[in-house]
C-alpha positions, 0 to 999 in steps of 0.5 A: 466846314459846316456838318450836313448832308450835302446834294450834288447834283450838275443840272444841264436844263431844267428837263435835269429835274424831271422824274425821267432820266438817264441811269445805265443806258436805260431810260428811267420813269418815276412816278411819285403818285398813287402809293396806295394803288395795287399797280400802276402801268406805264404806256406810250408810243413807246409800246402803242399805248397798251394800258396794261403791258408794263408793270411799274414797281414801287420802290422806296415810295416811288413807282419806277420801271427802267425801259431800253429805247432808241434814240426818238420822241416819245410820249408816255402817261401813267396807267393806275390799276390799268384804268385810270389814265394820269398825266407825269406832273414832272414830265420833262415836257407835255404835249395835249393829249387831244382830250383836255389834258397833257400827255409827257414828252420828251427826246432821246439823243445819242451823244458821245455815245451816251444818251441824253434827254432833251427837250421837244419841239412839239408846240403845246409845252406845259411847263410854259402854263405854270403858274408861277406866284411870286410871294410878296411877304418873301424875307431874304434873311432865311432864304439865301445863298452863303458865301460858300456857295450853298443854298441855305433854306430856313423854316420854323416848324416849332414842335417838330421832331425831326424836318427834312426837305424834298424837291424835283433835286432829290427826286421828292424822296422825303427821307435822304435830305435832313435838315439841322435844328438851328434853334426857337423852332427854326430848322435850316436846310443846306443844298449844293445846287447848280443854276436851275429852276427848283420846286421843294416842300419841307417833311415834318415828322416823316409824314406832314408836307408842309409848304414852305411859307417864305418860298420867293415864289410858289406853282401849284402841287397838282394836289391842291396845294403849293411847292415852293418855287426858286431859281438858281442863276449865276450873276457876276461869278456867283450864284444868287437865288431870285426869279430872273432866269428867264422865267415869266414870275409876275402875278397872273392877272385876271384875264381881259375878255371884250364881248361885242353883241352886233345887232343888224339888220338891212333895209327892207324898205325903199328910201323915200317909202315908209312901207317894209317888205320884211317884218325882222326888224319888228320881229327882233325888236321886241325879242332880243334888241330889248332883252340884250339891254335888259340882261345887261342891265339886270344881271351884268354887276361887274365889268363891260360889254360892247354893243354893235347897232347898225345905222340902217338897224336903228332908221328902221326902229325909227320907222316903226314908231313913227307908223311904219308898217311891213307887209307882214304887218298890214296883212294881219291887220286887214280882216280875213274875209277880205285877204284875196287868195294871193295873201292868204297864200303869202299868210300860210307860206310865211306866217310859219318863219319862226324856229320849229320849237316855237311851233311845235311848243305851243298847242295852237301853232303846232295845229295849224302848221299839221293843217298846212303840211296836210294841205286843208284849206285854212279857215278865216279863224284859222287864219286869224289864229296864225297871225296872233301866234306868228306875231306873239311867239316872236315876243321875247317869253319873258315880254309875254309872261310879264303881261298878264293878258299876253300870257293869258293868250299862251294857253288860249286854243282860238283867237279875237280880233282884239286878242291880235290888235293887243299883240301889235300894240305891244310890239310898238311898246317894246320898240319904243325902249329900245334906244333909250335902254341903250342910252341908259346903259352906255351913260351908266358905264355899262356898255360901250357902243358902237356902229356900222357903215350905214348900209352894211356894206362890204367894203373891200369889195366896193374900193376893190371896184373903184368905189372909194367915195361910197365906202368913204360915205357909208362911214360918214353917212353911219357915224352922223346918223349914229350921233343924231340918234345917241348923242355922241360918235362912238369910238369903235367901228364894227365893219360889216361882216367884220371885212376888211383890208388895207385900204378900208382901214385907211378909211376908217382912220380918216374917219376918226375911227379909234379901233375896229374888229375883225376876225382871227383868220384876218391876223393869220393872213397878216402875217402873224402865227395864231398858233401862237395864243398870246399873238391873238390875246392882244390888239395890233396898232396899224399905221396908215397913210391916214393915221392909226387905228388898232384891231382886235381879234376875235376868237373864232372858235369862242365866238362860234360856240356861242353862236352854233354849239351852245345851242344844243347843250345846257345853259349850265354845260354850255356857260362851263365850258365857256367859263373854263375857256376863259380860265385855261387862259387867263393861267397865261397872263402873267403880263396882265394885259392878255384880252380875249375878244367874243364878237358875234351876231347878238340877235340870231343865235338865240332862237335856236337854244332852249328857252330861248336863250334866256337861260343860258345868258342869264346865267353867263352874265352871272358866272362873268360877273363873279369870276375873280379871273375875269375882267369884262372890259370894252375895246376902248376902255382896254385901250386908256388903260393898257395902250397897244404895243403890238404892231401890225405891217400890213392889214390882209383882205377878208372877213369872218367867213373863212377869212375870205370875201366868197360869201358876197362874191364869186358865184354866177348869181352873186357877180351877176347881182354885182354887174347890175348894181354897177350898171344902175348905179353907172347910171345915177352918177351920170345924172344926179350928183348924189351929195347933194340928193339925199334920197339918190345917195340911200337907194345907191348906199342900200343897194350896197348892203351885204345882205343881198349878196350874201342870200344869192348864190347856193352857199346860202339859203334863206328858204321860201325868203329868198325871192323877198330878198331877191325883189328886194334888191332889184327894187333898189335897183329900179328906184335908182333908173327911176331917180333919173328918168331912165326909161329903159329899165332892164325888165330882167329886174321885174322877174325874181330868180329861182334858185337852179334845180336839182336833177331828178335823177343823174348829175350831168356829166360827159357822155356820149351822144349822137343826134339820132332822135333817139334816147339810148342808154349813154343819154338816160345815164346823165341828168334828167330833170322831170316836169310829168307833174303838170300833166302838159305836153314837156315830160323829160329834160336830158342834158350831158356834156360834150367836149364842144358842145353840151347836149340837151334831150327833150322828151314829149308826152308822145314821140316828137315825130307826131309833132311834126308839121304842128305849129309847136316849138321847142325852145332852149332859153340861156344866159352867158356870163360875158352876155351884154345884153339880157331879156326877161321875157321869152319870145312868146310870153305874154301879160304873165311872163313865163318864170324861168328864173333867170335873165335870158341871153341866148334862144335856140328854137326847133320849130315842129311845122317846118323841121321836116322841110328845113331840119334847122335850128334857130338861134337868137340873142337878146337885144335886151329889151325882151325882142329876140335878134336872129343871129347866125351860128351852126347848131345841130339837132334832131328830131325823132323819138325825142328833140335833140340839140347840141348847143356849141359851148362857143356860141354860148361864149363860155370855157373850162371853169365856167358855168350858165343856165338852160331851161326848156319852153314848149310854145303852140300856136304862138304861145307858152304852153309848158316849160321845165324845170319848173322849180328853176333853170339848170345849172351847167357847170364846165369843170376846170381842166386839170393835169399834172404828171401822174405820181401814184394811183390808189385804188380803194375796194368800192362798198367799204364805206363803214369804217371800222365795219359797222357804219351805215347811212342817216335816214333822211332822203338827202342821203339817197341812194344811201351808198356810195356817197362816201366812197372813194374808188380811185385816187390819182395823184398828179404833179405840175410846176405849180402844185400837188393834185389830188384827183378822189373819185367817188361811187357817187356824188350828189349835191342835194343842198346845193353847195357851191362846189357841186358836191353836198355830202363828202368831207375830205381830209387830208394830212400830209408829211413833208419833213422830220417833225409834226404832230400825230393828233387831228388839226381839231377835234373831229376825225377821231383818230389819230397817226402814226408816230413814224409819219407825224403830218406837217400840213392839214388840208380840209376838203367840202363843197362850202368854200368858207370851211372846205378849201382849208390849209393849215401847218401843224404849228397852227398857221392857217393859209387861205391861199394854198388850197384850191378845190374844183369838182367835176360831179358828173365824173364824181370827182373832186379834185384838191389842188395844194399849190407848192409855194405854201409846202416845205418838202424835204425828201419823200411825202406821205399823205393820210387821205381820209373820208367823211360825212360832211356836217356844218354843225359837226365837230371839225364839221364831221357828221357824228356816228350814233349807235344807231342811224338817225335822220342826220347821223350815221348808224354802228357807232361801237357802244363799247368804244367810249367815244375812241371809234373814229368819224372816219367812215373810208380812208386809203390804207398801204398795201396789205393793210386793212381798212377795218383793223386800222380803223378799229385799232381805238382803245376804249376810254383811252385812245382813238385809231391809229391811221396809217399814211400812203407814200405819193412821192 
């Protein structure tokens, strides 16, 4: 028998290796690192993560401490000196630890009445991150195993005096295993080891680590250098040393990243016309279409990118060099001194559609926007310099400082003629490049190209309508006008707004389309986990009855980053972190085929950045250029050189927003813009046979473009835009009735929609009324919407709801009776949404059409001269050529102080769930004297009715909505009345077949922003615990806090009045559900009411539920508005400065009995963790 030293050791799992085992009942922790620290201290959730509360004692060159615990999951760190928190490299498993690093985990079992460690099922392992790299210089003759079983490890170490090996298979001691001198320098190690998986490093001298260079593979130290790496598995009866057992030992591969810039832009323009009614086209055209190539070109040395350009996109750019002009155009041209007073108007309110930081950066710009905002009258010169510097600050700085007169005009305080024909003419010189520097790109290698269906359509929407031939011909129409501009059909195809479905990619695949790309939330809906990273860092094949086609899969979170956060960082900061991204994942492509896809807006994005942008993409296209973990590669290239093996069953429905289509349809304005697009385009088909009438078939394309469709409704706001965007639409809509000599337009298309007023004061809500002619206090206690600007005859708007009818208060400068007997009338106009027949006039408008902003279906009238003998109300419907039909119906009212109506919900044909428009007209003498609100109509929306058996009511004190004590309001006005908005009241829990409801009721609850839900400032989030197992950090990073191990949470659901982020339901694991959530609002009763359907929630006995309250911000992290120390006009205020960013953005949450929110949300520890939340039963 050979003379050694001999280990034995009988592994049942790799976790057998870590530096936390079993010894005497108790759980021992050892800790290699830090042997010259005076102290290191052991925390977890073993002792609630006190930094300083158990001192480790360093034994034989390993700190360890031996801890009784139960049976249970623990997580742990170490603690150097009580400040520097250190992850166990050798934790039996790790776990994020929600700041960038990895927290140790590990299970303790009882098993035949000893205690075992096992491994976790938590989801973020990082042992599964090792880099394992396989040595290909690895010679088997001084590595092996000899025949009787021993692991024989031979190294030359030539002047050595003595050489021991240490490994994770005698705890890196570096004493206890000597290895024997075999000769010239070479010594031998001999190890008795079961199968298992093993790192080592050989000690010369004591003291000189050394890595083994005949290692069969290696993983990094965590120092900096290399352990030797090998696996021990049994094969035929024996032990053979290799890299098969299971583990993952291909080299790591530079990681595949596709970037696809998408450049759009919809038509602003009336096919058949030349004349453009909106200038973005031009405005992008000589800023970031050009620029993009150029970056390209200039600073991109290595790999590919991929550009997007729409049809409609490059018809335009077309357009413009062929002379075509939009209206922002000719008004600068045409000389000042003969604008009539409507243009200078336009001038004033439009020249200024530019970022701030280009006015307030330049002397001249920001002179004439304070001349604006203090109302002064704009001189001729004044005028002049606003459309030089609306038109030059739209060049790219880089345009202008290449120009040596165009730079010259940067410091100039006033402006010639001249100086402003020199700018235009630049911008058609720029325009000019821009497809051939696309070309040139593409030919070269540089990029790949790829387009759009023509218009911009949203497709699944129009098969969902039965409109399979147009979403077919968009295709076609995009791909032919594709080729006559480059040359050749691309490969790729973006869809718009990256949406989607089964059966559009059917289209897509009878088109020749060879992949498409769509977003991340997309593949979730299919069926697939994207908790799981490597599931999203492929491409899919999809079979269809129309051929393949593959999908890539954008990264949400990469992409937004670029679009919405990198904005407000450095260039450097913003390209680390991109960069860093990148790197943590190409650590897992160890297959080499892992792509990652950025998809996003190439043109929007950069005005909002300093400089620019210019920066910031200079220097990414740097870094990515001399990254050797990067390889930037196009979706068809990627395809020729690793093929597609995932697959794909089914494709789901949706887009990039949310995942969902609600962006394009679903409220009022938007179905509304729908059913008249069907109407018109019901019309054309019926007359003209559009495949053979090009000019039919592109007023019919343009008028599907998503583009209006997303500006409509109050989930998006394009400022003083909107009503261009708006007459945009409708004049499509009108060209297509005059194509086919359709006579009788709906004149509703002539009047641009205004966008519904806020209330003044009040929101409505149910209330009490009686029709006494008088205003008492339940009344004033609603929305009251104020029109005392324009000194005319209509003060107030009162408006309520009743469980039948709604109720509508009209005040006068003087009390209504002294109207009686005059000949003036008080009329409520209304819409329906089952109305067929709509007028765009009221009764008694004139040349000058009075501007409610809506089309009207219903007139209810109170005439003053006749009340008194008749006391009756009179309604009308619209015959829909703008005259009025007296219709039979009861609808009280009074006259007293004040004109009362109750307008029966029946006659307006609207329930539960619903929603329509009132404005108020006061007519004299048989014309429009007044009418409120001015600004638009009002809103009425009917909150959907929801029940449920009660299963728990909490009751939350009112005025503790500061957190952990100290918070307070922003200071802007959004935020009046600077109390209560995020304060919950009451919470009620309610049961039905279906779903679990959550009734929050708030102190109070306005919707100054107008979202789409009814409610503007509350962020909601709530976690729910269902079953054994979960997670006790935050979905994502945002809240700030963190749960509590007892009640880790199963199912995340986040609550806000944007659909796109605020109906969200997702599982620990990652799966993110678009259907398991809905969300309804009552805002008269301050109430928000989360219905989570039961089907999506595995319940095993009993739930507990985590309800916590915020200040909702679409830009803030997990759309949390942040705390600063002190209030700012969009933060709130008492962030704790000594809290080193561990105090929550929670700001009201809802505690057990006896606990207290402020000590449960002050419960952070600086620099080290966040508070500890404590969840409520509720079944």
């Amino acid at each position: 028998m050979k003379k050694f030293l001999i280990l034995t050791l009988v592994l049942v799992s790799l976790l057998a290796f870590s530096a936390v085992y079993v010894e005497n009942g108790k759980v021992v922790f050892t800790f290699k690192e830090a042997l010259d620290a005076k102290i290191v201290y052991l925390a977890g959730n073993f002792n609630n993560w006190n930094p300083t509360e158990l001192s480790m004692k360093k034994e034989d060159g390993v700190w360890k401490l031996a801890l009784e615990l139960k049976p249970g999951t623990y997580q742990y760190k170490y603690v150097i000196e009580g400040t520097n928190w250190k992850e166990d490299p050798e934790a039996p498993g790790f776990v994020d630890d929600g700041f960038g690093g990895y927290n140790g985990i590990f299970t303790l079992v009882e098993k035949d009445g000893k205690l075992i460690i096992i491994g976790t099922g938590e989801k973020e392992i990082k042992a599964k991150e090792k880099t394992i790299e396989i040595n290909e210089n690895f010679n088997p003759e001084n590595f092996f195993v000899d025949e009787e079983g021993y692991v024989v490890i031979r190294f030359f170490a030539k002047d050595a005096e003595y050489v021991t090996i240490a490994g994770n298979f005698n705890n890196w001691d570096p004493e206890s295993i000597e290895c024997y001198e075999i000769g010239d320098g070479w010594w031998e190690a001999v190890l008795e080891l079961d199968a298992g998986a093993y790192q080592y490093k050989f000690v010369i001298n004591g003291e000189q680590w050394e890595t083994d260079p005949n290692a069969p593979a290696f993983v990094d130290d965590g120092f900096g250098g290399k352990n030797g790496y090998f696996e021990v598995y049994e094969k035929d009866g024996r032990l053979v040393i290799g890299l098969e057992n299971g583990t993952k030992t291909e080299k790591n591969q530079p990681l595949n990243v596709a970037i696809i810039w998408h450049h759009h832009q919809p038509l602003y323009k009336i096919p058949g016309s030349n004349e453009y009614m909106m200038p973005w086209v031009r405005a992008h055209g000589v800023n970031d279409y050009p620029y993009m190539a150029d970056l390209v070109d200039k600073y991109l040395e290595k790999g590919s990118v991929t550009f997007n350009i729409v049809p409609s996109l490059l018809l335009q750019i077309q357009d413009y060099l062929k002379g075509a002009t939009d209206e922002y155009q000719r008004l600068s041209l045409k000389e000042e001194d003969k604008l009539t007073k409507e243009e200078k108007k336009f001038i004033i309110d439009h020249f200024f559609d530019i970022n701030p930081q280009f006015v307030n950066g330049h002397k001249r710009y920001k002179e004439l926007m304070e001349l604006k905002t203090s109302g002064q009258e704009f001189s001729n010169q004044d005028l002049l310099d606003l459309k030089v510097c609306w038109n030059l600050y739209w060049i790219n700085i880089e345009y202008i400082q290449s120009d040596s007169k165009l730079s010259g005009l940067l410091e100039k305080e006033h402006y010639t003629r001249d100086d402003l024909l020199y700018v235009l003419d630049f911008h058609k010189k720029i325009l000019s490049t821009i497809v051939d520097k696309y070309k040139k790109l593409w030919e070269e290698g540089k990029i790949e190209l790829t387009t759009t269906p023509f218009y911009h359509p949203i497709l699944p929407i129009l098969v969902d309508k039965g409109w399979i031939d147009d979403a077919n011909g968009q295709i076609k129409e995009g791909l032919n006008y594709f080729e006559q501009i480059f040359g050749k059909e691309p490969e790729g195809m973006w869809p718009s707004e990256q949406a989607v479905s089964q059966e559009v990619t059917e289209l897509f695949a009878e088109n020749n389309i060879k992949w498409i790309v769509t977003d991340k939330s997309i593949l979730q809906k299919s069926g697939v986990d994207t908790g799981d990273i490597e599931n999203l860092l492929r491409p899919y094949k999809l079979k269809t009855n129309k051929g393949e086609i593959v999908v890539f899969f954008r990264d949400t979170d990469l992409s937004n980053r670029i679009s919405f956060k990198y904005s407000q960082m450095s260039a450097e900061d913003a390209v680390n972190d991109l960069i860093n991204t990148l790197h943590e994942y190409q650590k897992i492509n160890t297959s080499g085929d892992l792509i990652i896809t950025i998809a996003l807006d190439g043109e929007n994005a950069w005005e909002h950045y300093p400089n620019n942008g210019n920066d910031f993409r200079k220097l990414l296209y740097e870094k990515l250029s001399e990254d050797p973990l990067i390889n930037l590669i196009t979706p068809s290239q990627y395809i020729a050189k690793y093929g597609v093996k995932k697959e794909l069953k089914t494709l789901a429905k949706g887009s990039w927003a949310g995942g969902s289509l609600d962006t394009w349809i679903g409220e009022k304005e938007e179905n509304e813009a729908w059913d008249r697009l069907s109407k018109a385009r019901e019309i054309l088909l019926s007359n003209v046979n559009i495949h053979e009438d090009d000019l039919a078939r592109h007023v019919l394309y343009a008028a599907e473009g998503s583009d209006w469709f997303w500006w409509y409704g109050a989930d998006q706001d394009a400022g003083n835009n909107e009503v261009l965007f708006d007459q945009q639409f409708k004049n499509l809509l009108i060209k297509m009735y005059e194509l086919v000599g359709y006579k009788d337009i709906p004149s509703y298309l002539y009047i641009p929609n205004k966008k519904p007023a806020p209330p003044t004061t009040g929101v409505i809500k149910k209330i009490e009324y009686s029709l006494d002619g008088k205003l008492d206090e339940f009344e004033k206690a609603t929305a009251i919407f104020d029109d005392t600007l324009d000194e005319n005859i209509l003060q107030n708007v009162i408006v309520g709801r009743g469980d039948t009818g709604l109720y509508v208060g009209v005040q006068l400068d003087r009390t209504a009776k002294e109207y009686l007997g005059k000949n003036v009338k008080i009329e409520i106009y209304a819409d329906s949404p089952k109305a067929e027949k709509f007028n765009a006039k009221t009764y008694y408008s004139k040349e000058k059409v009075t501007p409610l902003g809506f089309a009207l279906s219903h007139r209810f009238v109170i005439n003053l001269k006749t009340w008194e003998k008749r006391q009756k109300v009179s309604f009308y419907k619209a015959s829909g050529n703008d005259t009025w039909i007296l219709t039979t119906g009861e609808v009280k009212g009074n006259v007293g102080e004040i004109v009362e109506f109750e307008i029966p919900y029946d006659l307006l044909n609207v329930k539960s769930g619903e929603e329509f428009n009132i404005a108020v007209v006061i007519s004299r003498d048989r014309q429009d004297i007044d009418f409120a609100p001015n600004s638009g109509p009002i809103n009425v929306i009917l909150p959907a009715i929801v029940k449920g058996d009660i299963l728990k009511i909490f009751k939350d004190p009112v005025g503790d909505e500061y957190g952990p004590g100290t918070y307070t309001y922003p200071k802007d006005v959004a935020f009046e009345p600077f109390k209560g908005l995020f304060d919950m009241s009451d919470v009620v829990i309610m049961e039905n077949e279906e779903a679990y409801i959550f009734q929050i009721k708030f102190v109070e609850m306005t919707n100054p922003w107008g979202a789409p839900k009814g409610f503007s400032h509350q962020l909601v989030n709530i976690y729910l615990d269902t079953k054994p197992g979960g997670r006790v950090d935050t979905y994502n990073e945002g809240a700030r806090v963190q749960f509590d191990e007892k009640h880790p949470w199963d199912y995340f659901i986040k609550v806000a009045g944007w659909t796109s982020y605020g109906q969200f339901f997702a599982t620990n694991d990652g799966k993110e559900i678009n259907d398991a959530v809905r969300v309804e609002a009552d805002t008269g009763e301050k109430t928000i009411n989360v219905i989570v359907y039961k089907k999506y929630l595995e319940v095993s006995d009993e739930i507990y539920a985590y309800i916590l309250v915020g200040s909702q911000d679409g830009y803030g992290p997990d759309n949390f508005r942040p705390v600063t120390p002190e209030p700012g006009q969009w933060t709130l205020g008492g962030y704790p400065k000594d809290s080193r960013d561990m105090a929550p953005y929670v700001v009201d949450i809802i505690v057990p009995e006896g606990y207290d929110q402020k000590a449960i949300l002050s419960s952070y520890v600086p620099d080290s963790k966040y508070a500890t939340v404590l969840p409520v039963k509720i079944k």
